[in-house]
C-alpha positions in Angstrom: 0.3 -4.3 -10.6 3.4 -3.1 -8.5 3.4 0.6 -9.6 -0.3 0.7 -8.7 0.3 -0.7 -5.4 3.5 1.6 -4.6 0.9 4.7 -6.0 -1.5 3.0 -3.3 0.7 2.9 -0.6 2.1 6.4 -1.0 -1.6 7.8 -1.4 -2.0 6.2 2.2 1.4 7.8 3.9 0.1 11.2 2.9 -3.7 10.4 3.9 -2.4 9.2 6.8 0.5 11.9 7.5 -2.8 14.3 7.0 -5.0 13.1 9.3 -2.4 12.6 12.3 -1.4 16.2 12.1 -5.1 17.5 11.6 -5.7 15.0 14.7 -2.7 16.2 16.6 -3.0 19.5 16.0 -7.0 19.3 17.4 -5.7 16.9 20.2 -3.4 20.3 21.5 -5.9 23.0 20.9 -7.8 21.1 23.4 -5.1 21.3 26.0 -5.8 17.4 27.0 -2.0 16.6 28.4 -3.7 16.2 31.7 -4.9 13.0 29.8 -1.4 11.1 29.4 -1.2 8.7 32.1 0.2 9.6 35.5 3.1 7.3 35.5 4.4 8.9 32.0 3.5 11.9 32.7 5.9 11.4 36.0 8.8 10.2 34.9 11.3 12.5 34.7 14.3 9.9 34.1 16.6 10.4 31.3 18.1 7.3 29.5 21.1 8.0 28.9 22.6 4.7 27.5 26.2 4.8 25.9 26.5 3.6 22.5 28.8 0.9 22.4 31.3 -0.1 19.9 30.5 -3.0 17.3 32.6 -4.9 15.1 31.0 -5.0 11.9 30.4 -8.5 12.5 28.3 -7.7 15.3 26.2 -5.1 13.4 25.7 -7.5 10.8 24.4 -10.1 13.1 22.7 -7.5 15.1 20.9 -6.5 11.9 19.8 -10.1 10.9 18.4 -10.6 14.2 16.5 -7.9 13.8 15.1 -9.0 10.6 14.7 -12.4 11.8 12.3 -10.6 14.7 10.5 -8.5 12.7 10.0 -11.3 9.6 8.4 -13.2 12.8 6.1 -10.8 14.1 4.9 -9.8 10.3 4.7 -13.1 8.6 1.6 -14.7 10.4 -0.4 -11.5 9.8 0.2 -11.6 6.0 -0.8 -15.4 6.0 -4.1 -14.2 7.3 -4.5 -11.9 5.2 -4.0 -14.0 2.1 -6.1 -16.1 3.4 -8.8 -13.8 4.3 -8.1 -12.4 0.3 -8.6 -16.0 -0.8 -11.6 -16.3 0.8 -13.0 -13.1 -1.1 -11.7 -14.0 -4.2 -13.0 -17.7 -4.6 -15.8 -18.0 -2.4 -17.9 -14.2 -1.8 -20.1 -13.3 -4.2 -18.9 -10.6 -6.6 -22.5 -8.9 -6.7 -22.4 -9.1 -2.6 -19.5 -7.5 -2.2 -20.5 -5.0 -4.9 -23.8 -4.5 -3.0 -22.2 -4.0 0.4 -19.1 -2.3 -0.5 -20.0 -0.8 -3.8 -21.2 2.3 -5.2 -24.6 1.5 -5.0 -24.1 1.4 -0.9 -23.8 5.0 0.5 -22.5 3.6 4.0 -20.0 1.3 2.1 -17.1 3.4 3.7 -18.5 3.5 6.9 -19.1 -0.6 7.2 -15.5 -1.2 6.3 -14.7 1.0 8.9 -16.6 -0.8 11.2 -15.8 -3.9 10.3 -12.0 -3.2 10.3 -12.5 -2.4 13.7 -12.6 -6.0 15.6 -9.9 -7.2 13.1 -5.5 -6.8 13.9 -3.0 -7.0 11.1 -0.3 -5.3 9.8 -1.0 -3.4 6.7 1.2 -6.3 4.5 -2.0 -8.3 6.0 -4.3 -6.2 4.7 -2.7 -5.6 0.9 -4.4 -9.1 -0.3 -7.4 -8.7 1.3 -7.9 -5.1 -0.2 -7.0 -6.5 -4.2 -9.6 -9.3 -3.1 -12.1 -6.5 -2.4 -10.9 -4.5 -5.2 -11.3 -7.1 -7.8 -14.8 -7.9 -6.5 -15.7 -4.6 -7.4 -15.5 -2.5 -3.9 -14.6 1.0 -4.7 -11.0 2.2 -3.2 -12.1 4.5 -0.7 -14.0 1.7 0.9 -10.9 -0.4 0.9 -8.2 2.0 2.2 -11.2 2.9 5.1 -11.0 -0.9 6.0 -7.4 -0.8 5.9 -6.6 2.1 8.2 -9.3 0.9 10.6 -7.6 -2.4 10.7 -4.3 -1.0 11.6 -5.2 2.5 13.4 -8.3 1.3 15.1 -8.0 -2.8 16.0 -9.5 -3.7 19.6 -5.8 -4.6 20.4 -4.4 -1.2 20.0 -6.6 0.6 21.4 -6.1 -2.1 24.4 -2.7 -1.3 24.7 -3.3 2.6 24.2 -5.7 2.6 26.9 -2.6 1.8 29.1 -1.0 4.9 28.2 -3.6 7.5 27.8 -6.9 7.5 29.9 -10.3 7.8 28.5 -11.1 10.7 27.4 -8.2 11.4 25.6 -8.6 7.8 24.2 -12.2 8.7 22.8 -11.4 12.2 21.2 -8.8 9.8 19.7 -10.9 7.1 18.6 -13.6 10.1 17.0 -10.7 12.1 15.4 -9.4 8.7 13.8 -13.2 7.3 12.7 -14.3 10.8 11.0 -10.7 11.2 9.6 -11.2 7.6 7.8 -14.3 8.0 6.2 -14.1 12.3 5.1 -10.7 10.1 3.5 -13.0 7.0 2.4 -15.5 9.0 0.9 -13.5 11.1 -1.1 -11.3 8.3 -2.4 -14.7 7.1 -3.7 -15.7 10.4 -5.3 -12.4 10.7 -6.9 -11.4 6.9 -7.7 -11.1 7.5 -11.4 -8.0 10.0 -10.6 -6.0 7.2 -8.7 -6.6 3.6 -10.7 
């Protein structure tokens, strides 16, 4: 259902929003700038580029470049995860994924956490794998902690993030974010019957 999955993705903004100040907000108290890497930290050059002035023309084929780029860069990440949702649907066990991701599992949230982790997509990739799950009977807490730890805590970002932080700063990172996602997991579970 559409509506649902607009409620769904606006629940996530705010969950999200909340967690990222909370984070940030801990992240200063702990006075850890010394953590941002040197050569950032170091560069004091403004860019200071001039705007220049485009025919509409050029906007308008500026602006279908851009969606031609980011259709690209999207587009393979949602055909995994259709496929991954297929999988779920037609061939995993309802009463498995009901056993491991259910109610009846106490560390539901935290293995879809953990499994999120090795995986990358974008969170249009993850949108059929989580009404796979969700059909199968996994509660929604469970899903949207798979879901954020898909896209906030995938190998690859944290890859490229290590490039621009160093490693302490990285892990309080990488704590804040994993304890943020299952407090929010959990409590999506406790409260489930408020938000389908």
């Amino acid at each position: 259902d559409l509506h649902r999955l607009i409620r769904r993705q606006r629940q996530m903004c705010i969950r999200d929003s909340a967690i990222a100040v909370l984070g940030g907000t801990l992240i200063e108290r702990l006075h850890m700038e010394d953590q941002i890497a040197d050569f950032i930290r170091n560069n004091n050059s403004k860019v200071d580029i001039e705007s220049p002035n485009l025919t509409v023309k050029d906007r308008l084929i500026y602006s279908r470049d851009q969606v031609a780029s980011t259709f690209k860069k999207v587009f393979p990440y949602i055909l995994v995860g259709v496929a991954i949702g297929a999988v779920i649907h037609n061939w995993i066990p309802e009463g498995w994924v009901e056993t491991v991701l259910g109610s009846n599992n106490p560390f539901g949230v935290i293995l879809a956490t953990l499994v999120g982790i090795p995986m990358y997509a974008d969170i249009f990739g993850t949108i059929p794998i989580a009404e796979a799950l969700l059909a199968k009977g996994a509660l929604l807490g469970t899903i949207l902690s798979f879901m954020m730890a898909v896209t906030t805590l995938s190998l690859p970002s944290l890859i490229m993030l290590k490039k621009a932080i160093k490693p302490k700063l990285l892990t309080t990172f990488i704590v804040i974010c994993t304890v943020g996602i299952i407090i929010v997991g959990y409590g999506f579970n406790v409260f489930q019957s408020l938000f389908i």
